[in-house]
DSSP file (Angstrom, degrees, kcal/mol; ACC not computed):
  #  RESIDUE AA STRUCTURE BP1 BP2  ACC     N-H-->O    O-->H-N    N-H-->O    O-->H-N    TCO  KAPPA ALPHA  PHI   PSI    X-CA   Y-CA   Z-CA
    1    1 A X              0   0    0      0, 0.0     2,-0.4     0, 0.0    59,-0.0   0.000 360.0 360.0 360.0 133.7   24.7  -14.2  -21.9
    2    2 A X        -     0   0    0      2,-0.0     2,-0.3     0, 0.0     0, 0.0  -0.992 360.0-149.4-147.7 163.3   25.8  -17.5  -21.2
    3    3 A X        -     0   0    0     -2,-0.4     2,-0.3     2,-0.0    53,-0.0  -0.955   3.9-152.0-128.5 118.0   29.4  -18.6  -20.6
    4    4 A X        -     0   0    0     -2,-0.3     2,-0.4    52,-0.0     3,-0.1  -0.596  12.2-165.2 -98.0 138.5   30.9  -22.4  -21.6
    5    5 A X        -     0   0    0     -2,-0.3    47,-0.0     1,-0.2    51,-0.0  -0.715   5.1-159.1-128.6  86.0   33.8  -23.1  -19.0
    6    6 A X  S    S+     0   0    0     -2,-0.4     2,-0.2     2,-0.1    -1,-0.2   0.790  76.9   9.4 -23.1 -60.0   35.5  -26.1  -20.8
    7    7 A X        -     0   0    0     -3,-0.1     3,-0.1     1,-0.1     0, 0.0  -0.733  66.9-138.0-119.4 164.2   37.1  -27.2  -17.6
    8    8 A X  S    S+     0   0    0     -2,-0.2    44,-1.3     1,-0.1    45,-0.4   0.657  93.1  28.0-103.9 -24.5   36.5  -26.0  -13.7
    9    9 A X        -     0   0    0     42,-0.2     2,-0.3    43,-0.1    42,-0.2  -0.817  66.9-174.4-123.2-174.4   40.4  -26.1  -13.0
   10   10 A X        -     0   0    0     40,-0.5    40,-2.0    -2,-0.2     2,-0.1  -0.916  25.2-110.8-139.2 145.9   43.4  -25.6  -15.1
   11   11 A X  B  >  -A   49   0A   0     -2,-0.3     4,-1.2    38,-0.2     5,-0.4  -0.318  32.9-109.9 -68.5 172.8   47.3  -26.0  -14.4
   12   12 A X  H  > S+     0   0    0     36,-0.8     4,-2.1     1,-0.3     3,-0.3   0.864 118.8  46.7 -37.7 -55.9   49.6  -23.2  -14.4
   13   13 A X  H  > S+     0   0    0      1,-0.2     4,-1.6     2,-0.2    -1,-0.3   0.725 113.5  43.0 -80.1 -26.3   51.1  -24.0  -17.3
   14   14 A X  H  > S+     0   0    0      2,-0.2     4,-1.4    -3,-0.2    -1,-0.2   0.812 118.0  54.0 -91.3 -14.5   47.8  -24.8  -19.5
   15   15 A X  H  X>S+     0   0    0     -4,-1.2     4,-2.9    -3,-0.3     5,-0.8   0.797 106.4  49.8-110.8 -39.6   46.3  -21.3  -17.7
   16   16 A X  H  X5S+     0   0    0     -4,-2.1     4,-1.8    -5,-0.4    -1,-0.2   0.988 112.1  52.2 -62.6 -36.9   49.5  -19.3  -18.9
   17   17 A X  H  <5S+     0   0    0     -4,-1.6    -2,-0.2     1,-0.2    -1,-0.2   0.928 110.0  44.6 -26.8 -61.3   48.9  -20.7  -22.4
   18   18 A X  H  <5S+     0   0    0     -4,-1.4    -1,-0.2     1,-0.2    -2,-0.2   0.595 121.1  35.8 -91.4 -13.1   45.6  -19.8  -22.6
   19   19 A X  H  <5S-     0   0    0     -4,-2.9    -1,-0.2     2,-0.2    -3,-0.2   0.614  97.1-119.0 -90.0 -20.8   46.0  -16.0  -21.1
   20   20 A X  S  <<S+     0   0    0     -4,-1.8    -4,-0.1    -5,-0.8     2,-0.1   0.155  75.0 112.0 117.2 -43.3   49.2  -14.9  -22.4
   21   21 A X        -     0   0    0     -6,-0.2    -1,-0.4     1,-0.1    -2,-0.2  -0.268  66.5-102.2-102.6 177.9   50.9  -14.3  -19.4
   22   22 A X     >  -     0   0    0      1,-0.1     4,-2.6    -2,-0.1     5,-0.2  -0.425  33.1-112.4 -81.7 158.8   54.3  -16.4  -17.7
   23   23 A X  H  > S+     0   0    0      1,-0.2     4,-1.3     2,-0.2    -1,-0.1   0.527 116.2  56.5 -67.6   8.9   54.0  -18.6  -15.3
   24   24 A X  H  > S+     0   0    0      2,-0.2     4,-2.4     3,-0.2    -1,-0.2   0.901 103.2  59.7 -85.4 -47.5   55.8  -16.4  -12.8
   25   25 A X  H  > S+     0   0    0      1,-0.2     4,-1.6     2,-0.2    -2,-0.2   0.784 108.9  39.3 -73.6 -26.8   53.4  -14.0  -13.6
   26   26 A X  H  X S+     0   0    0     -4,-2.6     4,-4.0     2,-0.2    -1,-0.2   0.815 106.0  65.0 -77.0 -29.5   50.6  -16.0  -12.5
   27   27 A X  H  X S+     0   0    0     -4,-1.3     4,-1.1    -5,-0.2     5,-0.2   0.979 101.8  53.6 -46.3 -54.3   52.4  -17.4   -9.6
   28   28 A X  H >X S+     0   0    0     -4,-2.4     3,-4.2     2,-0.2     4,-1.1   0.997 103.8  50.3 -57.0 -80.3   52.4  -14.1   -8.5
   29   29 A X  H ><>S+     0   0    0     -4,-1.6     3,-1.9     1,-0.2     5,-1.2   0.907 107.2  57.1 -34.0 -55.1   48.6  -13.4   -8.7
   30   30 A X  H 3<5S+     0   0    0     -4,-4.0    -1,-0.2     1,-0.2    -2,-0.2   0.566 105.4  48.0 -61.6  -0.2   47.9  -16.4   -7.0
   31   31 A X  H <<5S+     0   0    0     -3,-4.2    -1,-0.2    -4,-1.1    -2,-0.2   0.185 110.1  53.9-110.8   5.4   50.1  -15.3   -3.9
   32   32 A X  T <<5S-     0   0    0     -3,-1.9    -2,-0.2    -4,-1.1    -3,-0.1   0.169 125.1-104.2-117.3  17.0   48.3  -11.8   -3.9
   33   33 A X  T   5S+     0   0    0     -5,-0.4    -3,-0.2     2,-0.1    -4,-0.1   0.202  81.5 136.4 101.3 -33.3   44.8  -13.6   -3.8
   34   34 A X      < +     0   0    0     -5,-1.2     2,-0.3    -6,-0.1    -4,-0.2   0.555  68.2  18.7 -12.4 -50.1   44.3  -12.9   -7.6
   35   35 A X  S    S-     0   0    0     -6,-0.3     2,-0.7    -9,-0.1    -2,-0.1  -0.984  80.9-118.2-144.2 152.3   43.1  -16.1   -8.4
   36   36 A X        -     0   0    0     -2,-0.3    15,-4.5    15,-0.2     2,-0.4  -0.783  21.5-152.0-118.9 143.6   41.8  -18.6   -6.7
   37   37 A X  B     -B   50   0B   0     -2,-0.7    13,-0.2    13,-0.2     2,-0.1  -0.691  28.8-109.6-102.3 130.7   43.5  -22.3   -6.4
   38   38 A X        -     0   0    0     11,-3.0    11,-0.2    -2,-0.4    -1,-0.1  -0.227  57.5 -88.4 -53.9 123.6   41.7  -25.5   -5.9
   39   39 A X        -     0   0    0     -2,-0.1     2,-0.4     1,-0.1    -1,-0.1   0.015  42.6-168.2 -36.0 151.8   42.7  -26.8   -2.0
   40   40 A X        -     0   0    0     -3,-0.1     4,-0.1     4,-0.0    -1,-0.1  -0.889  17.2-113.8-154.0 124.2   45.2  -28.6   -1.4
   41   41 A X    >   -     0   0    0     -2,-0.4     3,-2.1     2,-0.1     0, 0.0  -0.208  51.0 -79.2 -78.6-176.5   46.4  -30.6    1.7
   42   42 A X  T 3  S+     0   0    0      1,-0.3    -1,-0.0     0, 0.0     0, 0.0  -0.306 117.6   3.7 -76.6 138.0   49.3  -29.8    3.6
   43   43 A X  T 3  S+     0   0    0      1,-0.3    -1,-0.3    -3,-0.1    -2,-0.1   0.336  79.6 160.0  38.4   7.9   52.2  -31.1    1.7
   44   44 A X    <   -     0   0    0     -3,-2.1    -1,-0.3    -4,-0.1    -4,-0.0  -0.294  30.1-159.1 -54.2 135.6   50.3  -32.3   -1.3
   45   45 A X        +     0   0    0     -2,-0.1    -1,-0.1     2,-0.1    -2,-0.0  -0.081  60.8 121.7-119.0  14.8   53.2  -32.6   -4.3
   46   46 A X  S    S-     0   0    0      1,-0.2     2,-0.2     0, 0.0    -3,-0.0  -0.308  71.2 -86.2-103.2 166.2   50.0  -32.3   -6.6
   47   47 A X        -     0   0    0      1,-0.1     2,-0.4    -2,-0.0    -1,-0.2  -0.550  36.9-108.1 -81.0 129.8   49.6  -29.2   -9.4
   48   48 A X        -     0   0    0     -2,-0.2   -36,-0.8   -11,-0.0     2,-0.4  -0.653  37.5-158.4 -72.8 132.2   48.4  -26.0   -8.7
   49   49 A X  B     -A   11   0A   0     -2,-0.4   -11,-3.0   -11,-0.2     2,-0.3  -0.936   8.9-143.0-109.0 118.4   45.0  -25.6  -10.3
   50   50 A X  B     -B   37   0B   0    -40,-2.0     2,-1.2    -2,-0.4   -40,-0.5  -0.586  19.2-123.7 -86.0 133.5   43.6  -22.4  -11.0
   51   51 A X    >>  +     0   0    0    -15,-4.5     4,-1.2    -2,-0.3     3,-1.2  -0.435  30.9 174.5 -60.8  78.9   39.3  -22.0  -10.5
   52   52 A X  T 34 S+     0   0    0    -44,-1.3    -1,-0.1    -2,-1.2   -43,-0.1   0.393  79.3  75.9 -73.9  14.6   38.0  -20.7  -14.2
   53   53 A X  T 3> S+     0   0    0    -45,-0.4     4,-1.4     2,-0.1    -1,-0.3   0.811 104.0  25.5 -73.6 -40.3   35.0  -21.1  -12.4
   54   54 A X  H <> S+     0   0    0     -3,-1.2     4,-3.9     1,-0.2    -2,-0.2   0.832 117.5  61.6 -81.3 -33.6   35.6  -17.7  -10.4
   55   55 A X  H  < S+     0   0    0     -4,-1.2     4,-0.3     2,-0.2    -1,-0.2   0.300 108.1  45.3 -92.6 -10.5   37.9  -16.3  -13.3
   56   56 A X  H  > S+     0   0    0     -3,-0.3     4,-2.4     2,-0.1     5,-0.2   0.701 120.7  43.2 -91.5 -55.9   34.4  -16.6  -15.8
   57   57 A X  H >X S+     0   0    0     -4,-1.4     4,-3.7     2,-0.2     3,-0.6   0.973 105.3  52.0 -67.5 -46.4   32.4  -15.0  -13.1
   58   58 A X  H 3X S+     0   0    0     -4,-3.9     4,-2.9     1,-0.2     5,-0.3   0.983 113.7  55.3 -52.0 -61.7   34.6  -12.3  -12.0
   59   59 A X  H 3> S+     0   0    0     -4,-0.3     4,-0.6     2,-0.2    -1,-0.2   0.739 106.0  52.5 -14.2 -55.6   34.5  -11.6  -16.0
   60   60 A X  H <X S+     0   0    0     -4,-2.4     4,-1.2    -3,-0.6    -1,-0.2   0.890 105.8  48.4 -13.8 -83.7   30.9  -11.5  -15.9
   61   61 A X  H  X S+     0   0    0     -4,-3.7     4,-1.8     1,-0.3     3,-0.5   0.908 112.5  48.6 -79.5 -35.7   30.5   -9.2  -13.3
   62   62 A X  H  X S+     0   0    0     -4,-2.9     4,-0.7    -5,-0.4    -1,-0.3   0.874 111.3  47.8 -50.6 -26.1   32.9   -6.7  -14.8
   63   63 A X  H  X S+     0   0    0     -4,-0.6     4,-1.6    -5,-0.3     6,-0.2   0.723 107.5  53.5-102.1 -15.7   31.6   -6.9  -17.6
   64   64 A X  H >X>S+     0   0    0     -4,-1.2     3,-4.3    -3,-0.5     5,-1.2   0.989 110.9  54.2 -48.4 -73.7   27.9   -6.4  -16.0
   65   65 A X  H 3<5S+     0   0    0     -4,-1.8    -2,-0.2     1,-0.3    -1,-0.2   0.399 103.8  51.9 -61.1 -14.9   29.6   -3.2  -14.4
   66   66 A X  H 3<5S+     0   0    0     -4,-0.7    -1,-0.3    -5,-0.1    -3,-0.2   0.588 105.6  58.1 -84.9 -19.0   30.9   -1.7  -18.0
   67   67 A X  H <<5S-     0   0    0     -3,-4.3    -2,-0.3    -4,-1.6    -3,-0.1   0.826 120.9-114.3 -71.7 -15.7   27.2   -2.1  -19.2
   68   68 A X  T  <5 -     0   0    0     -4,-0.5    -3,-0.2     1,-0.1    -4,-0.1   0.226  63.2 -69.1  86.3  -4.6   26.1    0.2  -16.3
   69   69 A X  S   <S+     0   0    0     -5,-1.2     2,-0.1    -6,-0.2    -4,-0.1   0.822  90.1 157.8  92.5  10.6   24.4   -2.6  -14.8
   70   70 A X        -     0   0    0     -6,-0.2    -1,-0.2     1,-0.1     2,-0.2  -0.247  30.6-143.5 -76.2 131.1   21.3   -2.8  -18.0
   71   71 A X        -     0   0    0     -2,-0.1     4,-0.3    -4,-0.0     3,-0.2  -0.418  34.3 -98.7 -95.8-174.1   19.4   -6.2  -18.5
   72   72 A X  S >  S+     0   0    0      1,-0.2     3,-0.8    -2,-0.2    -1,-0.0   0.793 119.7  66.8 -87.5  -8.3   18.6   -7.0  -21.8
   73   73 A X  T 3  S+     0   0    0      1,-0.2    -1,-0.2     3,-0.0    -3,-0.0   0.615 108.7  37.1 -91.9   6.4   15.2   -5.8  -21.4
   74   74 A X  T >  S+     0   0    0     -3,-0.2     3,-0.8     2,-0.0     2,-0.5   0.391  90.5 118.8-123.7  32.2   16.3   -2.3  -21.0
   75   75 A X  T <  S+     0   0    0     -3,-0.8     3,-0.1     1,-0.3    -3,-0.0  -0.717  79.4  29.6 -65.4 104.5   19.3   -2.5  -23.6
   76   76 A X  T 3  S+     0   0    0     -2,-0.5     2,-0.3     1,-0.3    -1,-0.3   0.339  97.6 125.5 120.4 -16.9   18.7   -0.2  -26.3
   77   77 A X    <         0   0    0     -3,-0.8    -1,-0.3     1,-0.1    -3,-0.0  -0.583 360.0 360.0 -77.2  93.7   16.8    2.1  -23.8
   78   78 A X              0   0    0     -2,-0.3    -1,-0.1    -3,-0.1    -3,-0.0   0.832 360.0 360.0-102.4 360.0   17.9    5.7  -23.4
């Protein structure tokens, strides 16, 4: 499998585009831990950026974890 990640962060706004959901509703995830946001120092006026680095892997591995956890050499296997 391999996975093309355009960018490693995104804004709010470009990340709500590109999923579907409002930005409220990502606000939200990212204050329950959901997603994870590039640092930022203490009073930094700067945009929140969301990791699509973690958000391709967490993908990944779910998606690892609906195959049962099969490589490709035992795909096709019963």
């Amino acid at each position: 499998m391999q996975i093309t990640i355009d960018t490693p962060y995104v804004t709010v706004g470009e990340y709500a585009k590109r999923s579907g959901q409002s930005d409220s509703a990502i606000r939200r995830e990212i204050e329950l831990g959901r997603y994870i946001i590039r640092p930022k120092t203490e009073g930094s006026k700067s945009a929140v950026l969301i990791n699509m680095v973690h958000i391709a892997m967490e993908a990944a591995e779910q998606a690892e974890r609906a195959r049962g956890g099969k490589d490709k050499s035992q795909a096709g296997k019963a």
